[in-house]
C-alpha positions in Angstrom: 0.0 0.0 0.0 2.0 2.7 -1.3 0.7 6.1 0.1 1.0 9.3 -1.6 -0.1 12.0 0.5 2.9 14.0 0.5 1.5 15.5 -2.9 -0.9 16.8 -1.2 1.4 19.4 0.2 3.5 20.5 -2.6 1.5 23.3 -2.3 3.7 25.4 -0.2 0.7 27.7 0.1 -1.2 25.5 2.4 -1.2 26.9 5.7 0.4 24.1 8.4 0.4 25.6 11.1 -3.0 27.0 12.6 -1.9 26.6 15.9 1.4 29.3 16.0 0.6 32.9 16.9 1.6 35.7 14.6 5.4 36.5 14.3 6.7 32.8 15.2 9.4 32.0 13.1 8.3 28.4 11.3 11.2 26.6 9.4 9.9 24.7 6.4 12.5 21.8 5.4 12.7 18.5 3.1 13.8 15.1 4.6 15.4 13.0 2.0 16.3 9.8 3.1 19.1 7.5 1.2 19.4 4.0 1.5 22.1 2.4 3.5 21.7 -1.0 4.1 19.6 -3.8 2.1 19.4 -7.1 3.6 20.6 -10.1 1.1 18.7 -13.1 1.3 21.7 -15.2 0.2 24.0 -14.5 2.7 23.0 -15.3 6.6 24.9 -12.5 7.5 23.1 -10.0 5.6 19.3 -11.9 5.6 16.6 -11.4 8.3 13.1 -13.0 8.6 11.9 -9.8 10.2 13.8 -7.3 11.5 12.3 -5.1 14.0 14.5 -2.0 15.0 18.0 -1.0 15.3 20.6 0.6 17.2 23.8 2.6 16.5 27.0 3.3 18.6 29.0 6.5 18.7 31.0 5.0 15.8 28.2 4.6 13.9 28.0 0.9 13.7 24.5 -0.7 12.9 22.8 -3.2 15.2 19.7 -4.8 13.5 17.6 -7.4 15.1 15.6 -9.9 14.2 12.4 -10.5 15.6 12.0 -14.1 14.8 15.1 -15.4 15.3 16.2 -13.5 18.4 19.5 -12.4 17.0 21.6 -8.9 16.6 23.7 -8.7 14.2 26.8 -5.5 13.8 27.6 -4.1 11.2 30.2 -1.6 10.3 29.3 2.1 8.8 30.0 0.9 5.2 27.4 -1.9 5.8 30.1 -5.2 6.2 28.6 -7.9 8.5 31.0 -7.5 12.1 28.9 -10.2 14.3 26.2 -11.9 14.9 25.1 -12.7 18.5 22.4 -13.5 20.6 19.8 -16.8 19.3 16.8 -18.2 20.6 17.5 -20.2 24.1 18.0 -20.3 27.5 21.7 -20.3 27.8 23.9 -17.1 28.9 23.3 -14.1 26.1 20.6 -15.9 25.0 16.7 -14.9 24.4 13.1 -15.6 24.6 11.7 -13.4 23.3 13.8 -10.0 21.9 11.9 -7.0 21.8 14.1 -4.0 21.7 17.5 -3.1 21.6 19.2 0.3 22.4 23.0 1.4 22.8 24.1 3.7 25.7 28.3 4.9 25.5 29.8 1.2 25.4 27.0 -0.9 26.6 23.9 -2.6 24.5 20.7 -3.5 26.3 18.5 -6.3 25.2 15.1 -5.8 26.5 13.8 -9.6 26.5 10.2 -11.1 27.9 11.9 -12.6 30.2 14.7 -10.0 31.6 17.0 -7.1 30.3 20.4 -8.2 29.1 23.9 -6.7 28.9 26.4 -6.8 26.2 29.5 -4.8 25.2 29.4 -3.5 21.8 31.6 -6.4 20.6 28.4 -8.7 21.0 30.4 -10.4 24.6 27.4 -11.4 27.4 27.8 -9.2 30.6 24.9 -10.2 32.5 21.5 -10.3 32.6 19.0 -9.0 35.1 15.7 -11.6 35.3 12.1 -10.2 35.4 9.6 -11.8 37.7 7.9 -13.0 35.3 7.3 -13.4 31.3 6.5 -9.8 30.2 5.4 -9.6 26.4 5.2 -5.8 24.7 4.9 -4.2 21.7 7.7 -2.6 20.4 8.8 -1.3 23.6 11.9 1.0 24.4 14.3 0.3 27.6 15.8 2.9 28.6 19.7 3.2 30.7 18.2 2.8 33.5 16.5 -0.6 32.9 13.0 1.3 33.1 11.1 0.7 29.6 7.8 1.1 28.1 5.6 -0.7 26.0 1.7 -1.6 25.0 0.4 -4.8 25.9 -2.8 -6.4 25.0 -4.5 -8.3 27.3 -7.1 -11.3 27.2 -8.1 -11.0 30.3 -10.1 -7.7 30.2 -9.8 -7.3 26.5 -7.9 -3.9 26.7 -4.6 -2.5 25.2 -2.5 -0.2 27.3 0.5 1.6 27.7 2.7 0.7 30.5 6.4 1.9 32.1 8.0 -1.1 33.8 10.9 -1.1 36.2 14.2 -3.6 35.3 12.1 -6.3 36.6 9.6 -6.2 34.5 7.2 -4.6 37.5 4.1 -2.6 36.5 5.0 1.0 37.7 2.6 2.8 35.9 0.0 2.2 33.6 0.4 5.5 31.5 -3.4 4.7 29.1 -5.6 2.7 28.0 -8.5 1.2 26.2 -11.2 -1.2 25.7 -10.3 -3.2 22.4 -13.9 -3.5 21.4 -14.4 0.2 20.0 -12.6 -1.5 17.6 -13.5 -5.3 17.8 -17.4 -5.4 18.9 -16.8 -9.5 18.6 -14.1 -9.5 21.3 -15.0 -11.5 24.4 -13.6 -11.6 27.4 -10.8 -13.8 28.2 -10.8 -15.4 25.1 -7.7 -16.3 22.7 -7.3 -14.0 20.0 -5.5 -12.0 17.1 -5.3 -9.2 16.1 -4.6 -7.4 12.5 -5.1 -3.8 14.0 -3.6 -1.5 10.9 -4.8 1.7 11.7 -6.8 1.0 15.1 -5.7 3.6 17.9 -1.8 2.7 19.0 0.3 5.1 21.6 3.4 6.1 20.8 6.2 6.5 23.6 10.1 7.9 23.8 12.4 8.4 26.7 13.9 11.9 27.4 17.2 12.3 28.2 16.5 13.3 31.7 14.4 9.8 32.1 10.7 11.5 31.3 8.7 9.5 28.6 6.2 11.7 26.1 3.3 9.4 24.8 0.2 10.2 22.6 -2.4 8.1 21.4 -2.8 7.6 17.4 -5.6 8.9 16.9 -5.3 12.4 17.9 -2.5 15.1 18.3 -2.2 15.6 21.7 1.3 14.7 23.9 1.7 14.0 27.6 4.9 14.0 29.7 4.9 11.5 32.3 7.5 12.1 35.1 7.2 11.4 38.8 4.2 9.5 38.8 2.1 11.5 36.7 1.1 12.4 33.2 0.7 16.3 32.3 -1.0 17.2 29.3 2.1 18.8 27.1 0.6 20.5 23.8 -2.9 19.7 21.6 -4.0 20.4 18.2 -7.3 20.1 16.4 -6.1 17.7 13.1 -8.7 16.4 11.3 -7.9 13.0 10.0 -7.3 12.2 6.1 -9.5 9.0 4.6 -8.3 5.8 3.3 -8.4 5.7 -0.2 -11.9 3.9 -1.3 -10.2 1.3 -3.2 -7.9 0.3 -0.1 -11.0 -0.1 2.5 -12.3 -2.9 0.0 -9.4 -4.5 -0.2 -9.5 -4.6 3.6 -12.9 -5.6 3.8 -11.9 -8.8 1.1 -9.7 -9.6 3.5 -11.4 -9.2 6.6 -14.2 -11.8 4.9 -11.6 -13.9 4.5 -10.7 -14.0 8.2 -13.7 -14.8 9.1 -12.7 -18.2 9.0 -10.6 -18.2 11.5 -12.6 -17.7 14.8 -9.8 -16.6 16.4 -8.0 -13.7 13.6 -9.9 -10.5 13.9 -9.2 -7.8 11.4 -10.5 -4.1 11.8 -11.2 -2.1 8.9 -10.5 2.1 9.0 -11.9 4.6 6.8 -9.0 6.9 7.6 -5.5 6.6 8.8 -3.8 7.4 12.8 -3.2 10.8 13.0 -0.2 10.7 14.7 2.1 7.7 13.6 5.4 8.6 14.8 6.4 10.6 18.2 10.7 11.1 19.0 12.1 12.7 21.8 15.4 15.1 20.3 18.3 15.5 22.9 17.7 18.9 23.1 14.3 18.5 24.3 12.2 19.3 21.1 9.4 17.3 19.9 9.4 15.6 17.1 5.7 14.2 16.0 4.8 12.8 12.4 1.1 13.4 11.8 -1.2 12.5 8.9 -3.9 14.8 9.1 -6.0 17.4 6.5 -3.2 19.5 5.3 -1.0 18.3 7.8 1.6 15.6 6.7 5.1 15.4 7.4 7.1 15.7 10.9 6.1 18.4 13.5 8.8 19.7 15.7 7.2 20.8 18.7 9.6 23.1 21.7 8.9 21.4 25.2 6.5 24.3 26.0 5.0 22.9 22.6 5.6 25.8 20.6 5.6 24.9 16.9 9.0 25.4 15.6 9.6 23.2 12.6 7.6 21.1 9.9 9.7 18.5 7.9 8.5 16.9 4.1 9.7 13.7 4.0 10.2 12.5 0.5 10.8 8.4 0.2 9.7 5.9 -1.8 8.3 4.2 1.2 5.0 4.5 3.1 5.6 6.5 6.1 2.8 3.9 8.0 4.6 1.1 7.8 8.1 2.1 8.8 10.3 2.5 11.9 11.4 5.9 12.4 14.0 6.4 14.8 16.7 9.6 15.7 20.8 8.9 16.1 22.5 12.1 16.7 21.9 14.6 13.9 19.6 12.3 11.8 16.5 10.0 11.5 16.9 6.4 10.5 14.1 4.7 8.6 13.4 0.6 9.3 11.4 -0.7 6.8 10.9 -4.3 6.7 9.8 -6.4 3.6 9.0 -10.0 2.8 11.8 -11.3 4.9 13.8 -8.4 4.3 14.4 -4.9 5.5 16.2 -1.8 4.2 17.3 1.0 6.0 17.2 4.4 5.2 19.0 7.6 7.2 18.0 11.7 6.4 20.4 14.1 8.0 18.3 16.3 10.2 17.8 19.8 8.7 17.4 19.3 4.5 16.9 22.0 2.0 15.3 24.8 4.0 12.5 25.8 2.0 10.7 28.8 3.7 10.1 30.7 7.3 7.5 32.4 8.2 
């Protein structure tokens, strides 16, 4: 599903930004990202089933890992294979179930569902500090401390939900949630299911540098800052969302007939996309939200006081829903997996600066 909306906004008479008072200073810039690593599927070095998200170190070394196979793999800047460590199992350095990875000065956590574990940047074992109990997230992100967030669904109660865990995989605070069946009225409660949610309501989380996490739901532009136990209410706007093209939703709904046949696969069907589909946290404290809204594409960069300050084009081949974004110093890396393949894609931060106003 390839989505052009950025069309949409060549325009550069559409007005953005409804929500800045007169005289702000608004940069308008272009994000071009360039591919920099491809995955080969006829080298094991170089071939992933499904590659979820990566980390870099301060030499600028790529760590990818793979979703199914529980393994990292290290490459160099130019892209040569370095090492591959990790693998499903019980043994030392081994995983579960590996659900993020992130690289702090010359460490790399593992966040697993069964513990956080500690590697130098070589791909050596350190040790490993054991949860409580199996903890299973979606895309979560651990932060230094061992502290990490993530949504969960759960059978139970039928509900998804947003919640920052401690190193031992302890609840310490459930930051939202919801009751799945606004979206899946067939639900019931504590019964086995799955779900093929594109384009249900999601929450997007990220870790400031002085240990605060931002969050917002999907499906409106609003950000909160939790920190010391509670959640504050950071910035809002008003975006109206944009609708699905026609011809997609009945491919969706052919597919969702489909499903039916599985009592236990249960697909939702939109008529418009998430507003909000990417949220970063920049080391200086800015805000950096991609939204998909009426007018509205492209990424926002919001002040802390959430003062509009920048709005970004991003021009790829790629569709902006079905990617990982994530920041590394002075640029944003793009993750976006394939077939049993990924590419990766990197825009210095900044671009053609195209107007202010």
């Amino acid at each position: 599903m390839r989505m052009r909306i950025l069309i949409v906004l060549a325009v550069l008479g559409i007005m953005l930004f409804s929500g800045c008072s007169t005289g702000d200073q608004i940069t308008l810039g272009e994000l071009n990202p360039d591919l920099i690593f491809e995955s080969r599927g006829d080298d094991e070095n170089y071939s992933f089933a499904a590659a979820r998200n990566i980390a870099l170190d301060r030499k600028k070394n790529l760590y990818i890992f793979d979703y199914f196979d529980n393994t990292i793999k290290k490459y160099d800047p130019q892209g040569a294979h370095i090492v591959t460590f990790g693998g499903q199992g019980e043994g030392e350095g081994q995983f579960s179930h590996l659900m993020d990875i992130r690289v702090f000065k010359d460490k790399l956590l593992a966040l697993d569902s069964v513990g956080i574990l500690t590697f130098t940047l070589d791909g050596d074992f350190v040790d490993k500090t054991p949860f409580q109990e199996e903890v299973v997230c979606e895309y979560p992100q651990v932060f230094e401390d061992g502290r990490w967030a993530g949504e969960r669904y759960s059978q139970v109660d039928v509900s998804k939900s947003l919640t920052l865990r401690d190193s031992q995989g302890v609840e310490l605070a459930r930051l939202a949630e919801y009751d799945l069946k606004e979206y899946f009225s067939e639900l019931k409660t504590e019964e086995d299911f799955f779900l093929q949610d594109y384009q249900a309501r999601f929450y997007l989380y990220s870790f400031r540098g002085d240990g605060s996490v931002i969050w917002a739901a999907s499906d409106e532009c609003k950000v909160y800052a939790y920190k010391d136990g509670a959640s504050t209410p950071l910035f809002s706007n008003d975006y109206a969302p944009v609708p699905i093209p026609a011809e997609q939703v009945a491919e969706m709904k052919k597919s969702a007939e489909r499903a039916k046949g599985n009592p236990m696969l249960h697909m939702y069907v939109p008529q418009s996309y998430q507003i909000v589909q990417h949220l970063l946290a920049a080391p200086n404290g800015d805000i950096w939200l991609y939204a998909i809204s009426a007018g509205k594409t492209g990424f926002l960069v919001f002040s802390t006081e959430g003062k509009l300050k920048n709005y970004y084009r991003v021009n790829a081949d790629f569709d902006m829903t079905h990617v990982k974004v994530q920041r590394f110093g002075n640029a944003l890396y793009y993750v976006v997996p394939g077939r049993s393949s990924v590419k990766i894609y990197s825009s210095p931060i900044g671009g053609r600066t195209m107007k202010s106003y």
